[in-house]
Structures are given as C-alpha cells and as structure tokens.
C-alpha positions as CSV (number, residue, x, y, z in Angstrom):
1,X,21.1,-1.6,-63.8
2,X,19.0,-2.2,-66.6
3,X,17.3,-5.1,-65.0
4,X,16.1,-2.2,-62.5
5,X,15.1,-0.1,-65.7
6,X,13.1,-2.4,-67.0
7,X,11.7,-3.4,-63.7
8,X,10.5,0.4,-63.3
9,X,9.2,0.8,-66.7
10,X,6.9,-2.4,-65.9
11,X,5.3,-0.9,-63.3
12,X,4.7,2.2,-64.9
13,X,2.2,0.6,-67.3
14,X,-0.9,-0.7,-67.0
15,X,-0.8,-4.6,-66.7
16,X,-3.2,-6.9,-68.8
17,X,-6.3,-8.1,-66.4
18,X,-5.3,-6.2,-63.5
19,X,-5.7,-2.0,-65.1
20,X,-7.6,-0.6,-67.8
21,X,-6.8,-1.8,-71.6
22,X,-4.0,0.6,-73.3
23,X,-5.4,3.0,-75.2
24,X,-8.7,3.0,-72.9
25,X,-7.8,6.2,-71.0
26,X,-7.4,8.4,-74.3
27,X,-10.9,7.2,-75.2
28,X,-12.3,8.3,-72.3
29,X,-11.0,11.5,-72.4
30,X,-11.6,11.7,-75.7
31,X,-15.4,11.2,-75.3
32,X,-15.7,13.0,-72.0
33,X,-14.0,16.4,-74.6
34,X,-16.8,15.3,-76.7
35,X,-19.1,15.1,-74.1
36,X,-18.1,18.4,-73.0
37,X,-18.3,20.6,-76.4
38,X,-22.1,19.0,-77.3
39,X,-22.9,20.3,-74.0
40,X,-21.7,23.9,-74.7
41,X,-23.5,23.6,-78.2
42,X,-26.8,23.0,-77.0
43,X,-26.3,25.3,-73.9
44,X,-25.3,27.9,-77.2
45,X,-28.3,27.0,-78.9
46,X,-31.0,27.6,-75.5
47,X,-29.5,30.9,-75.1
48,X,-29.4,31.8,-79.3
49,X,-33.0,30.3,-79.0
50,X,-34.1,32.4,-76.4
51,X,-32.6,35.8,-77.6
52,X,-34.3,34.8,-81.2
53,X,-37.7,34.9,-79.2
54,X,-37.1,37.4,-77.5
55,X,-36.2,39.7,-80.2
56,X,-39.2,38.5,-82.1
57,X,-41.5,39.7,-79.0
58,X,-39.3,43.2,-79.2
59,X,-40.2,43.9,-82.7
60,X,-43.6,42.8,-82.5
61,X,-44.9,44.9,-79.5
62,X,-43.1,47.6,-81.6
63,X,-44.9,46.8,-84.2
64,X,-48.4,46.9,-82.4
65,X,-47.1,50.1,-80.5
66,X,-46.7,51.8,-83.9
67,X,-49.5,50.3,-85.7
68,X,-51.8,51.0,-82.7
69,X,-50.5,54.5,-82.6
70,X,-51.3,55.2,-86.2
71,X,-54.5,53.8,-86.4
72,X,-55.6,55.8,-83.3
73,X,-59.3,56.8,-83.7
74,X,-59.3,60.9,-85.2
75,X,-63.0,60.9,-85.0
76,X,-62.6,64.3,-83.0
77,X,-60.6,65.8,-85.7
78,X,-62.9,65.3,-88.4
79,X,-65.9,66.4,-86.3
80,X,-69.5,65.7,-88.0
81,X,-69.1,62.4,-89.6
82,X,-70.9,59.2,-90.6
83,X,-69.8,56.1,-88.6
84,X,-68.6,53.1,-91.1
85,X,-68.5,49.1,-89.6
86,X,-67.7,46.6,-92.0
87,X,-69.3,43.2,-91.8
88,X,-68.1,40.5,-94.3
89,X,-68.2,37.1,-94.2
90,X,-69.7,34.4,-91.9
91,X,-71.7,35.6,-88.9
92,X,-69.6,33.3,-86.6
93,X,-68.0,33.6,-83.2
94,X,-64.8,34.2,-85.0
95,X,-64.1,36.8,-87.7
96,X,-65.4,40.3,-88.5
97,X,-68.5,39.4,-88.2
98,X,-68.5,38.0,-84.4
99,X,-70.2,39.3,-81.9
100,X,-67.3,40.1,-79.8
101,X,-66.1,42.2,-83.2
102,X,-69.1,44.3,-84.0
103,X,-70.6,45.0,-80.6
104,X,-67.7,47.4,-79.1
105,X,-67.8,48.8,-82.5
106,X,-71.2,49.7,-82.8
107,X,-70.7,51.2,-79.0
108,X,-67.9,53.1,-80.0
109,X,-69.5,54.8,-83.5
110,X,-72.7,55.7,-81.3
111,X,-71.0,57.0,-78.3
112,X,-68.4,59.3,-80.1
113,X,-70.1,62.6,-80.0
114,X,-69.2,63.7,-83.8
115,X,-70.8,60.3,-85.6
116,X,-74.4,61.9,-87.3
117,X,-75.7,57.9,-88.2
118,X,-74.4,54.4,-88.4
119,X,-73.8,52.8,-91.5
120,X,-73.3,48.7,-91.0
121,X,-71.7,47.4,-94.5
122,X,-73.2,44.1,-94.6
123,X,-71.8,41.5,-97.1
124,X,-72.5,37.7,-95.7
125,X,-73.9,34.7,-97.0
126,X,-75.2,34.4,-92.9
127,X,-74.0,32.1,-89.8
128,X,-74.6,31.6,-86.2
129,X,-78.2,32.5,-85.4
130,X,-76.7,33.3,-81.8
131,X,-74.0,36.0,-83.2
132,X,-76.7,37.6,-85.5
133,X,-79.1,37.6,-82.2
134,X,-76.2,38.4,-79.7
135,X,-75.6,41.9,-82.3
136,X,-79.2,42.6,-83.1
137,X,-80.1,42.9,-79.4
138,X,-76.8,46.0,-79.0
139,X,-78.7,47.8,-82.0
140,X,-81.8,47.5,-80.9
141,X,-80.7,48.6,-77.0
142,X,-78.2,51.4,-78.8
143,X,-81.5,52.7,-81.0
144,X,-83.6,53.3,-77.8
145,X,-80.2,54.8,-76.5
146,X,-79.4,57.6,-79.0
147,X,-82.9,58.2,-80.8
148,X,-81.3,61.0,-82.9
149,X,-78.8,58.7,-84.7
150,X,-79.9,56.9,-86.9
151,X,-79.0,53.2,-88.0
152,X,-78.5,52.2,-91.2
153,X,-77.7,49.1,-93.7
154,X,-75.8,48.9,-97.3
155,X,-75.6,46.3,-98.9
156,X,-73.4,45.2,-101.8
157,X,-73.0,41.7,-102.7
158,X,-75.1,39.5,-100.2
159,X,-77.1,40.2,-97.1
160,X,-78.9,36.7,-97.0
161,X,-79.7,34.7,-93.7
162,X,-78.1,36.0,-90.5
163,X,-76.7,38.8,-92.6
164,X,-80.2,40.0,-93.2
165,X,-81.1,38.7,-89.0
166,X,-78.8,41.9,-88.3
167,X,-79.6,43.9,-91.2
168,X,-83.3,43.8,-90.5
169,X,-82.8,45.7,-87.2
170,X,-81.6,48.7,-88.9
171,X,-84.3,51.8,-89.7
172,X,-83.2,51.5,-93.3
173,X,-81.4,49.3,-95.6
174,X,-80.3,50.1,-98.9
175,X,-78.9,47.7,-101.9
176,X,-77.8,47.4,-104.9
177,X,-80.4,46.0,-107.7
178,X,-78.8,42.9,-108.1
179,X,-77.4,42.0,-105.1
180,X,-78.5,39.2,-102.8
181,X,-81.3,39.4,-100.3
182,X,-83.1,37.2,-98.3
183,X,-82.7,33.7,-96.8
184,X,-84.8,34.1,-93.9
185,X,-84.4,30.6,-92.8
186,X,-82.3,27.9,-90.5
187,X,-80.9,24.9,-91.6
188,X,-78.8,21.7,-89.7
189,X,-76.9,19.8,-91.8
190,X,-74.6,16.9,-91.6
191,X,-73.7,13.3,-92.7
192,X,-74.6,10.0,-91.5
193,X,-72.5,7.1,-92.0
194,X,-74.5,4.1,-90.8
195,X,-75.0,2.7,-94.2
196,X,-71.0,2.9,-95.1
197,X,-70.1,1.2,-92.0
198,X,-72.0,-1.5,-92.8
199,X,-70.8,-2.2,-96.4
200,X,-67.1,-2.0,-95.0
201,X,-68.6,-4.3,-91.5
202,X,-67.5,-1.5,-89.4
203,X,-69.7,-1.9,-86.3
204,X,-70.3,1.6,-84.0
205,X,-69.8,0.8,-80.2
206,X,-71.7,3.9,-78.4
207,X,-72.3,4.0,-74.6
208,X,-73.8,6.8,-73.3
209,X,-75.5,7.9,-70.3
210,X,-78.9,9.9,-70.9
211,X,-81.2,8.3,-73.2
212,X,-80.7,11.2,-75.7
213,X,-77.1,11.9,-75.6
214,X,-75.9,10.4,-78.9
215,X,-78.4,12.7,-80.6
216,X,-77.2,13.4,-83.8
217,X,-74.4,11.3,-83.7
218,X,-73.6,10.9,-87.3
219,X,-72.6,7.0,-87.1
220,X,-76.0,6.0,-85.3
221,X,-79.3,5.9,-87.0
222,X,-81.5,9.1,-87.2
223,X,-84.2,8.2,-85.0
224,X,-87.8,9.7,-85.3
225,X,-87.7,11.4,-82.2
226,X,-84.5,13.2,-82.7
227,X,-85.4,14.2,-85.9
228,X,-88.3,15.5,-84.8
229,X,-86.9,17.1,-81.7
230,X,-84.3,18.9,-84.7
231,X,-87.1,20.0,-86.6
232,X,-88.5,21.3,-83.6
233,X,-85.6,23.1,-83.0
234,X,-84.9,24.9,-86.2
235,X,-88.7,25.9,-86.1
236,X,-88.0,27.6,-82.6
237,X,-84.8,29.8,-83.9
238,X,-87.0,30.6,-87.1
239,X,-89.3,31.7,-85.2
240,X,-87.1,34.2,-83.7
241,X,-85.6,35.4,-87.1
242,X,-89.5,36.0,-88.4
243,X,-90.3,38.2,-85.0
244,X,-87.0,40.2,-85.8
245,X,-87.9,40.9,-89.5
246,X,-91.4,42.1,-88.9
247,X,-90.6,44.0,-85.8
248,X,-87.9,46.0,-87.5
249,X,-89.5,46.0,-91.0
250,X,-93.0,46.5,-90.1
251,X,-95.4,47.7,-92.3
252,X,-93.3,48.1,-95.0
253,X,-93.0,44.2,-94.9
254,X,-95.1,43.1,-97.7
255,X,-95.6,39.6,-96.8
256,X,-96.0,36.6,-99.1
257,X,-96.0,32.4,-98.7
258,X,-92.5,32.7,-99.8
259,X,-91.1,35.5,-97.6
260,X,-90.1,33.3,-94.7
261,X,-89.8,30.0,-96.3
262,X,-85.8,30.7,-96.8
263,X,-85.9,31.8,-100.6
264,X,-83.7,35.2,-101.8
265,X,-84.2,37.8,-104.1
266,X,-82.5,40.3,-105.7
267,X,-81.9,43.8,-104.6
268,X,-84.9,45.0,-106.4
269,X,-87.2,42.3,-106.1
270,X,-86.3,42.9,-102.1
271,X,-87.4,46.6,-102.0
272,X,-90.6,45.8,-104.1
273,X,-91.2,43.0,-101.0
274,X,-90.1,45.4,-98.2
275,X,-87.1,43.5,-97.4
276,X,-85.2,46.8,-98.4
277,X,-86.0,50.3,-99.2
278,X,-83.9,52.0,-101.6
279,X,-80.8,51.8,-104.1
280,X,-77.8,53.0,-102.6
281,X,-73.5,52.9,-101.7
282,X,-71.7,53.6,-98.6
283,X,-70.8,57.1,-100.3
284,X,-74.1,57.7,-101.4
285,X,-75.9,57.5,-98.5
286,X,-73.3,59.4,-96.1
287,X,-73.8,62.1,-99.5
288,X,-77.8,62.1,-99.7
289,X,-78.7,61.0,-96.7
290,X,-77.1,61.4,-93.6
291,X,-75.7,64.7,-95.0
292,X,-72.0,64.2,-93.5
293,X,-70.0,63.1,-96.7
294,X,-66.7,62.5,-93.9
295,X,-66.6,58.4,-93.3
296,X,-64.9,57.0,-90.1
297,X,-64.5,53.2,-89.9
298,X,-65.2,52.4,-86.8
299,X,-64.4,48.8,-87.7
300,X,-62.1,46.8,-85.2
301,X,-59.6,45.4,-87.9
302,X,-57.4,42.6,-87.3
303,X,-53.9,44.3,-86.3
304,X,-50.6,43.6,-87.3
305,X,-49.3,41.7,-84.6
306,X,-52.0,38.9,-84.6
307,X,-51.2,38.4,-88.4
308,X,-47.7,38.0,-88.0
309,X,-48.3,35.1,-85.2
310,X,-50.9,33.8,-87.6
311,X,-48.5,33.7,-90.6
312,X,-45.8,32.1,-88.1
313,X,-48.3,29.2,-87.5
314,X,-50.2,30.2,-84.2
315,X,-53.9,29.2,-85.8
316,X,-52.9,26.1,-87.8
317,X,-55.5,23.2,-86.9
318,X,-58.1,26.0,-85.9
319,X,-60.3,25.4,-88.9
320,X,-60.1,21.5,-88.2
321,X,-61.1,22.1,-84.9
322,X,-64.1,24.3,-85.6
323,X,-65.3,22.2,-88.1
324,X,-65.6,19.4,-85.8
325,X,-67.2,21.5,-83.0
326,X,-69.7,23.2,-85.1
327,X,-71.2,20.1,-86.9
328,X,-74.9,19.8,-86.7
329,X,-75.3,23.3,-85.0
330,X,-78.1,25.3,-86.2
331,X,-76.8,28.3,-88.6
332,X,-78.9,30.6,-90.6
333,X,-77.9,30.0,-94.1
C-alpha cells in the first residue's frame, strides 16, 4: 500500500529534466498577475490622461465663450465715438503690431457707423518694412473710402522707423515734446563668422546651386557684389519709406540733408521739421479735436484662451525660430 502511495505521489510532481523546475509555475503566474495589473495602470492612466485634456478644452472654450461674450464690441450703445487702435511694439508679422492685427481693426473702427475719427496709438521703435507697407496701403485705401473720417496718430513714447512708415499716412499726428520721432531709414544687420572659423580651423563646406544662393550666408565671405546687391536693396525699400513720408506729409514736410538719412528727433524738434503737427494725448484729441470725448478700442487684444495655451508651453521655441528666420532681412529700424 504505501509503495502505491508513493508511486502516485511521484507522478504527481514534476520530474527533474523532463517538466518545468518547482517553483517555475508560481513565477509565471506571478509575473503574468504582474503583467496584468501594469497593463490596467497604464490603460488607467490613457483614459485619466484623456479626461484631463478633455476637461482642460471644456474650461477653456468656456473661458473664450465668456470672455468673447464680455468683450463684445458696444460701439452701438455708446453712439458718437472716437475709434482707439493700439499699436506697441515691433512692426512684425506677429504681435499687435502685425498686419494681420491692425488691418481688420482699422476696417472695423471705419466701418462702424458711430466712430467720428480714427485715432492709431503708435508706440514702436519700428520693424518689417512689409507690415508697415502692408498697413499703410488699408489707410490709405480706407481714407479715399470714408473722406469724412478722419485719420489720426498719437504718439507717446516712440514713433521711429516703421512706426513713423504708418504714422506718416495719417492726416495728422500728434506727440508729446519729448518723445521719439523719426528714423526714416532701413538697415540689414548680421554677423559673419569667417574670421573665427579660421582661428579655431573650422573650415565651411557650402554647395549650392545658383551662383548667388549662399548670399549672405554668415560663414562665407561678404563678396562685393552681394554687398552691393544689399546696399542696392535697402536703397530700394528706402526709397519707398521717403515716397510715403512726402506723400502723406506734404508740404508741411520741411525737408533737410538729415530728414531721410535715418536720424530722430524729439517730439518738438519733429513738429518744427513737419514730421508732426501738434502736442497732444489720446484724451486730448478725442476732447479738442474730434469733439467725441467717448473712446472705443477697436484694438484686437490677445484673448484669454491663447494666453493660457501660451503659459502652458504652446510657443516655447517660437522666438528661437524667428530669430533664425528673420536674420539678414531688411527692417526699418
């Protein structure tokens, strides 16, 4: 009998070299438990993922529902006003002072049938000749649109460069005595390298196909035809800037050796030089001069949603990016 017993028990249990080791099957189900659970974690985290980014898209088209809501133009309740746009900062593709930013806002202030005048607020040290040009041709097309309302310029800090490009297509501008006026000028600036490389015998390796196409390539040599196609360049776009000053100026332009050579002035020294023609505020002008003391800003602000997906990372690298893109492009500075 227990000879059977034993002989039974034997069989029951894995031999050596012919089953699995002992203990091997309670690892395996110990690791495929394991398995199992990391499984449900991460399929735990996708879905809490989601629901997190989801919510976050809830709140935030609240957000721009309500803020959109509340700054809801009320132009028609105020009835005779004077039309505000802010522009501060670089005359660049991006930023207040873009194109794409102050052209539907000067549509919208001279289309709205209770707007008396126009007042741009310019405060900019300049930028992208094509912005300035891009904004100065709307004006200039919404002036021969609406005859009767008037465009006009204040100026607090700065109006320099492509600040003044824009500001000089206005029928008036007005400044402060000491602010900053003027600039009337282009510039292209950047670095060259050549002589570094060679003090650490770093040797540039530049194929190109065009005879041209490493033009202003900062690790080459200037040639003097590039330079001179450059200068040739900037002359051009100046050239523009000087027909836009003494068209919109005119007469009142009282023009020197200096005026276009890319000097500033003060506020006072500008409306002595016809580069400006009076003292005044945002106020004081809706007050004095347009007669309509009510201020709308017609100025297309950033809203709160885009600031939130900025603050949460959703422009990191972009100044990197335009900063490499922008190198050696004419501005008006």
């Amino acid at each position: 009998m227990s000879d059977n017993t034993n002989d039974k028990l034997d069989s029951s249990a894995p031999a050596a070299g012919h089953g699995a080791p002992a203990g091997h099957w309670e690892r395996e189900v110990l690791e495929k438990l394991v398995f199992a659970t990391l499984q449900e974690q991460r399929a735990h985290r996708r879905w809490s993922i989601f629901f997190k980014v989801f919510g976050l898209l809830i709140v935030l088209f609240a957000l721009w529902v309500f803020y959109d809501y509340n700054t809801a133009d009320d132009s028609e309740t105020l009835g005779r006003h004077t039309a505000l746009i802010d522009i501060s900062g670089a005359i660049e593709s991006e930023g207040s002072g873009s194109a794409a930013v102050v052209i539907p806002a000067l549509d919208k202030a001279f289309s709205d049938a209770g707007s008396v005048a126009v007042v741009l607020h310019i405060n900019s040290p300049g930028g992208s000749p094509v912005q300035a040009g891009m904004i100065v041709d709307e004006m200039q097309r919404l002036r021969k649109g609406y005859p009767d309302k008037p465009l006009y310029v204040v100026v607090d800090e700065m109006c320099a460069s492509g600040g003044y490009y824009i500001a000089a297509a206005a029928d008036r501008i007005y400044v402060n005595k000491a602010s900053v006026v003027g600039s009337i000028g282009v510039l292209m600036d950047g670095f060259g390298f050549t002589g570094v490389m060679e003090k650490v015998g770093v040797e540039r390796r530049l194929l190109t196909a065009g005879e041209n196409k490493g033009f202003m390539d900062p690790f080459s040599p200037l040639t003097e035809k590039h330079k001179a196609y450059a200068q040739g360049m900037l002359n051009e776009i100046h050239q523009q800037f000087i027909d836009v000053v003494r068209a919109g100026r005119g007469k009142r332009l009282k023009e020197t050796a200096d005026t276009f050579s890319g000097l500033y002035w003060t506020g006072a020294k500008a409306v002595e030089m016809g580069l400006a023609d009076d003292f005044g505020t945002v106020d004081s002008v809706a007050r004095d001069v347009v007669k309509a003391e009510d201020i709308v800003d017609y100025t297309q602000h950033e809203g709160l949603p885009e600031r939130v997906l900025k603050k949460f990372g959703a422009a990191m690298g972009a100044g990197a990016m335009k900063a490499a893109v922008q190198q050696s492009q004419p501005a008006l500075r």
